[in-house]
C-alpha positions as CSV (number, residue, x, y, z in Angstrom):
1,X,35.8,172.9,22.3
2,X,36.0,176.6,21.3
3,X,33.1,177.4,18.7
4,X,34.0,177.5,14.9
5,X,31.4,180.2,14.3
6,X,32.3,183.6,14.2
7,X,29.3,186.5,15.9
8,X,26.7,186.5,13.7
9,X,26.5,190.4,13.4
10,X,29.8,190.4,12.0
11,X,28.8,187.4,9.5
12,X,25.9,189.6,8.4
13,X,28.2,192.4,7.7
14,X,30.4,190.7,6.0
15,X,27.5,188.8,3.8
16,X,26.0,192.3,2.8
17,X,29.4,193.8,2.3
18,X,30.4,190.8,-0.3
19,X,27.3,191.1,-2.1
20,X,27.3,195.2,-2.4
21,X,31.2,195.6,-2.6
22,X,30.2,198.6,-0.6
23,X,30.7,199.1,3.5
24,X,28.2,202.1,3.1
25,X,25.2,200.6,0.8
26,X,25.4,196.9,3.4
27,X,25.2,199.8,6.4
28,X,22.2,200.9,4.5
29,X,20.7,198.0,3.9
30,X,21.2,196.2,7.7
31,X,20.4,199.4,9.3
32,X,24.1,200.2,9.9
33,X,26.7,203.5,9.9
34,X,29.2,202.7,7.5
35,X,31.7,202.7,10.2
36,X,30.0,200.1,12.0
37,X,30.1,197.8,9.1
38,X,33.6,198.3,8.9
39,X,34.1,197.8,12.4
40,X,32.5,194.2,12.0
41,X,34.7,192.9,9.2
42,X,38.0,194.3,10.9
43,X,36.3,192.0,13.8
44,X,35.2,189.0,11.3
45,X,39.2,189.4,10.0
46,X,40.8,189.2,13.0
47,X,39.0,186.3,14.4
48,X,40.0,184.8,11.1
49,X,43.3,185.7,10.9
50,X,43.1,186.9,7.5
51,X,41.9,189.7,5.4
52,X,38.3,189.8,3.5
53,X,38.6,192.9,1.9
54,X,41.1,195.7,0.3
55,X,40.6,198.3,1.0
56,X,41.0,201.1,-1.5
57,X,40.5,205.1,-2.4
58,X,36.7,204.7,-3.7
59,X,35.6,201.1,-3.5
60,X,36.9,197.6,-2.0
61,X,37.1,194.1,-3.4
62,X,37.5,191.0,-2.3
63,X,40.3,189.0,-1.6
64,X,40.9,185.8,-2.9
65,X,40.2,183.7,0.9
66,X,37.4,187.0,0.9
67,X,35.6,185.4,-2.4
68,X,36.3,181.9,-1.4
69,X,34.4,182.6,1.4
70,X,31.6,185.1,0.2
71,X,30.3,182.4,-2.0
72,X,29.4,179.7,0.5
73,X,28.1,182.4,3.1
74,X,26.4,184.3,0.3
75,X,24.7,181.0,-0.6
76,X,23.8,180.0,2.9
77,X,22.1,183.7,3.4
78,X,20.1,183.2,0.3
79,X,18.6,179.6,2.1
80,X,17.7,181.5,5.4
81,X,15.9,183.8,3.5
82,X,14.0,181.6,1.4
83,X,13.3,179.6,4.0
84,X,11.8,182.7,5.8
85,X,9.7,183.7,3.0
86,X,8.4,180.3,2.9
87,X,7.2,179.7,5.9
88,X,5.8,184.0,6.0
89,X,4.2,182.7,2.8
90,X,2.5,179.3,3.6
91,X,1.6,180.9,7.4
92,X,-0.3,183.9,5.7
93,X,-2.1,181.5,3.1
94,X,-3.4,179.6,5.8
95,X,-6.1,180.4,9.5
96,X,-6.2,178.3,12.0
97,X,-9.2,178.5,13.6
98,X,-9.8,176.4,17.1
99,X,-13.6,176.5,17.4
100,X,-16.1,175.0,19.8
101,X,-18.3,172.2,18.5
102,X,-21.5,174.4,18.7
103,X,-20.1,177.6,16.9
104,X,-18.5,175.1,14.1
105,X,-21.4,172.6,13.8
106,X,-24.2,175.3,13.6
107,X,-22.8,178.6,12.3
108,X,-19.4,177.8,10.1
109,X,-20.0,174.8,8.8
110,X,-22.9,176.7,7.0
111,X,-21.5,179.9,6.6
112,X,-17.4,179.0,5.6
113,X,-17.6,178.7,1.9
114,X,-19.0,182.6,1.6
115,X,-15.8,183.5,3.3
116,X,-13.6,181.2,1.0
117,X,-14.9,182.2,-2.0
118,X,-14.6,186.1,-0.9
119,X,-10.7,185.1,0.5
120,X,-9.3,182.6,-2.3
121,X,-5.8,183.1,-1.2
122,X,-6.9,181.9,2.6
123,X,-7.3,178.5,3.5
124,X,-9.4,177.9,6.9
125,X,-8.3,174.8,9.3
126,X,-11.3,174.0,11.5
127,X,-10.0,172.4,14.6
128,X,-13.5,171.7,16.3
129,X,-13.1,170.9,20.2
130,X,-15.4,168.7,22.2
131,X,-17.1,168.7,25.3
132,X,-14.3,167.8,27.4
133,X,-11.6,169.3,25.7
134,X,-10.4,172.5,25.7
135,X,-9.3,175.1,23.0
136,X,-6.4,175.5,21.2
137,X,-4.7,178.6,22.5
138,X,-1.5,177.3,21.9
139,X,-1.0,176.5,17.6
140,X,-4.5,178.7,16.6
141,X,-4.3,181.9,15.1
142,X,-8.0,182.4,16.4
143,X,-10.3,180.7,19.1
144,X,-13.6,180.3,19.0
145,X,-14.4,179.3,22.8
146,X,-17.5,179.3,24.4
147,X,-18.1,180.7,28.4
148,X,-14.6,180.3,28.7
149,X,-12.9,183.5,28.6
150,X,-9.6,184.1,26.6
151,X,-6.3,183.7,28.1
152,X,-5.1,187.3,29.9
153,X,-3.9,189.1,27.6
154,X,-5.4,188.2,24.1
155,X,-7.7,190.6,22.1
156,X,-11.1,189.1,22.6
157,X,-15.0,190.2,20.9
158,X,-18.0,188.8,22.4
159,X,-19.8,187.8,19.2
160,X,-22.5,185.5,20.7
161,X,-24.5,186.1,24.0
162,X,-25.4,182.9,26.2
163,X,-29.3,183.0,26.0
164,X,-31.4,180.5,26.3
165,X,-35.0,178.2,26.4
166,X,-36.0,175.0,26.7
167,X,-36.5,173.4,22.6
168,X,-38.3,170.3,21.9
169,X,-39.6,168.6,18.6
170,X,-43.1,169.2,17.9
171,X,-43.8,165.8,17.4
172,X,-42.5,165.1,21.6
173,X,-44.5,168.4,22.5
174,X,-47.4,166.6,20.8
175,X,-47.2,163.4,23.0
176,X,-48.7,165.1,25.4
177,X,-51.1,167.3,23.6
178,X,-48.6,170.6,23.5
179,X,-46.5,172.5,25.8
180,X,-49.0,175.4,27.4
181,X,-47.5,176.0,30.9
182,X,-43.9,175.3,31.8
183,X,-44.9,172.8,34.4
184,X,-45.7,170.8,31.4
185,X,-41.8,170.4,30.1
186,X,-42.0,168.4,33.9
187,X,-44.0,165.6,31.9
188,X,-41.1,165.4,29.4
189,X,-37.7,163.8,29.4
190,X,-35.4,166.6,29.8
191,X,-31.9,166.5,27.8
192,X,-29.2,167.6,30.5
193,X,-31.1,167.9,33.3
194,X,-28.2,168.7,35.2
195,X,-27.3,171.9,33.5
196,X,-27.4,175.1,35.1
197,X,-29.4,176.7,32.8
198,X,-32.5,174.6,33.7
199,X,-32.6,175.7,37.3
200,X,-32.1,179.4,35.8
201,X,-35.1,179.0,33.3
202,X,-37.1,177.3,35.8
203,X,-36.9,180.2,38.4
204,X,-37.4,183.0,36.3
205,X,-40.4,181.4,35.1
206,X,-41.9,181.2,38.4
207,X,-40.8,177.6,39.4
208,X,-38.4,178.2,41.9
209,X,-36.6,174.8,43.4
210,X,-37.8,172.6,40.5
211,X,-36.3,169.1,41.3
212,X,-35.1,167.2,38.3
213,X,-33.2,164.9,40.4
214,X,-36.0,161.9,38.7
215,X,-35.3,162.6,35.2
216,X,-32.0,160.6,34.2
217,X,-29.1,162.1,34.3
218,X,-27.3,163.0,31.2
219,X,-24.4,165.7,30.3
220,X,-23.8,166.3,26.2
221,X,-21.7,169.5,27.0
222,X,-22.1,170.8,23.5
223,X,-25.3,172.7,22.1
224,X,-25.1,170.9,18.7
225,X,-25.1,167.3,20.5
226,X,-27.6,168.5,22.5
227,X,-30.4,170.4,20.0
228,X,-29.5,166.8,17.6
229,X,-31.0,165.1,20.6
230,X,-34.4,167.2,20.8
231,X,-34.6,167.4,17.4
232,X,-34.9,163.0,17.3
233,X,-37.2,163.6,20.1
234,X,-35.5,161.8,22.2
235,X,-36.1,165.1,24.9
236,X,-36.4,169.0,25.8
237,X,-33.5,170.7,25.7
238,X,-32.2,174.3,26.8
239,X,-30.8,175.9,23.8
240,X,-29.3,179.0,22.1
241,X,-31.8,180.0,20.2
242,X,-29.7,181.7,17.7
243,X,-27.6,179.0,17.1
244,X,-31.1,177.0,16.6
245,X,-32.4,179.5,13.7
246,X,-32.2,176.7,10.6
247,X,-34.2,174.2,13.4
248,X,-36.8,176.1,14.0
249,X,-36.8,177.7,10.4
250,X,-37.6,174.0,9.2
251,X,-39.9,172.9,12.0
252,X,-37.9,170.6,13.6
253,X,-37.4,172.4,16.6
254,X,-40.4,174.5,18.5
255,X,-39.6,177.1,21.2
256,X,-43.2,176.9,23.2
257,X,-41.9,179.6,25.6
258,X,-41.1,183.3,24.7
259,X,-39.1,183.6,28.0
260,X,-35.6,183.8,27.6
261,X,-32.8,183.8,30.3
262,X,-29.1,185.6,29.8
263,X,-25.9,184.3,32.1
264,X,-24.1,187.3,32.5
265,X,-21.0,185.8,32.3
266,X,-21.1,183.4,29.7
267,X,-21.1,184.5,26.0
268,X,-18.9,183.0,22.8
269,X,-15.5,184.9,22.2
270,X,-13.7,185.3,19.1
271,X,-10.0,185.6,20.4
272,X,-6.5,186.1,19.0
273,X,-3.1,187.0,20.4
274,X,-1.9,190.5,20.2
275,X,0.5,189.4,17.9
276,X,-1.7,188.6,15.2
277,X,-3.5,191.7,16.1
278,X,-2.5,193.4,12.6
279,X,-2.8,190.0,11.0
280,X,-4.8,190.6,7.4
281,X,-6.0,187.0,8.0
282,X,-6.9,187.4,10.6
283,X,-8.7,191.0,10.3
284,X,-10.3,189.5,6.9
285,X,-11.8,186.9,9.1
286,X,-12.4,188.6,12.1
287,X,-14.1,191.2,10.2
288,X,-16.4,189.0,8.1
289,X,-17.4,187.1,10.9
290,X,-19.2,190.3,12.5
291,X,-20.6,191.4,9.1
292,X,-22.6,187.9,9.3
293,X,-23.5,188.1,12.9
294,X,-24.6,191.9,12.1
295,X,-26.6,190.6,8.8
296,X,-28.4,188.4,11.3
297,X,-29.9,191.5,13.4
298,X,-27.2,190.1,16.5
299,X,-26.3,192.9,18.6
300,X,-22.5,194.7,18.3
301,X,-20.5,193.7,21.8
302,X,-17.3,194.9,20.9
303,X,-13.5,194.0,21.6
304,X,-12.8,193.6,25.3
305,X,-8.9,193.5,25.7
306,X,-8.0,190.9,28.6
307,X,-5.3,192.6,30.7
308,X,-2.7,190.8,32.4
């Protein structure tokens, strides 16, 4: 079956032309020659078999089938664009933001009205993501993802550096009358003993090949999971200690050790497509995000642009 619709750049023409009663001002206004316009309604009329337009000295009008069918297609124009400006309208009024659990739980989720009530006209999704899930690259307008680099490609800043110590209570350092030497964390149920990290901490503090293979296994997978387990007592976890400032601040949390380790390639990335790179949400968020991180003394990493 042969399709009723005619090319759509000679529809356009002819929906500009209608409106304008001018081949030279709908050229101007679709990025067109005058000539060009004309060429797509002589087009639009012979696959119609009937004429659209006279054509006379200074100006044209529309014929009666011409009017007939301006209306309906003038109409139909004035949808799609309404449509557009709608969605352009609700997408600009409203960030998506796909975050890890840590970076959500213990940084925005304190921090997020400050930026609302400096952006009124910008409405912030959280979508927090778990453990074992991963982040929304797909339907986000920014990521939030933590040691897990960007996909290739995106515009990425390191905002927060994987450090970290071993965090307890004080109330489980004092069960066995304070932490002094790191042997003593040994005497203490550890939270995620299998994590990396321990090992790490462990060796640089002089304690190479420290088995934790006794100490039950657990795996939280998220900082704020785990740092709400040492702060019940319930064990001595290795922790961000940025992300651990309102803890300690309040005495829940006690760092015994000054010694602090760095994986070199694991850090928290704030990420967006180089679509959005010119995004005023985006940039209004982007940008308020470092003045915090900056307000809190954390170091400037800059924008690292993942290649493909």
């Amino acid at each position: 079956m042969p399709n009723p619709l005619p090319p759509l750049s000679a529809v356009r023409a002819f929906e500009a032309a209608s409106r304008h009663l001018s081949f030279t001002k709908a050229g101007d206004e679709l990025g067109m020659t005058q000539a060009a316009v004309s060429y797509q309604i002589k087009l639009l009329e012979e696959r119609l078999g009937f004429q659209l337009f006279t054509r006379k000295a200074r100006k044209i009008e529309l014929t009666d089938h011409g009017a007939q069918l301006a209306t309906r297609v003038v109409d139909a124009f004035s949808a799609l664009r309404s449509a557009f400006e709608d969605i352009s309208d609700m997408n600009a009024g409203q960030l998506v933001v796909s975050s890890n659990t840590t970076f959500a739980v213990n940084w925005l989720a304190n921090r997020l009205f400050q930026f609302q009530m400096e952006n009124p006209d910008v409405g912030v999704r959280i979508l927090p993501y778990g453990p074992c899930a991963e982040p929304d690259f797909n339907d986000s307008d920014i990521v939030i993802s933590a040691c897990k680099a960007p996909p290739k490609g995106w515009i990425a800043h390191e905002i927060v550096q994987a450090d970290f110590t071993p965090m307890l209570s004080p109330a489980l350092a004092e069960t066995i009358g304070g932490v002094k030497k790191p042997e003593d964390i040994l005497k203490l149920p550890l939270v995620d003993p299998q994590d990396p990290w321990w090992q790490m901490w462990f060796e640089k503090a002089g304690l190479a090949d420290v088995d934790l293979s006794g100490h039950p296994a657990s795996r939280m997978g998220s900082q704020a999971l785990e740092a709400n387990r040492a702060i019940a007592g319930h064990g001595v976890a290795i922790l961000t200690p940025y992300f651990c400032k309102t803890a300690i601040e309040a005495g829940q949390l006690i760092r015994p050790f000054e010694l602090t380790c760095r994986a070199d390639d694991e850090s928290w990335y704030l990420s967006y497509p180089p679509a959005l790179r010119t995004s005023r949400k985006v940039r209004l968020f982007r940008d308020w995000v470092n003045a915090e991180l900056k307000c809190d003394g954390m170091p400037a990493h800059g924008i690292m642009a993942v290649v493909a």
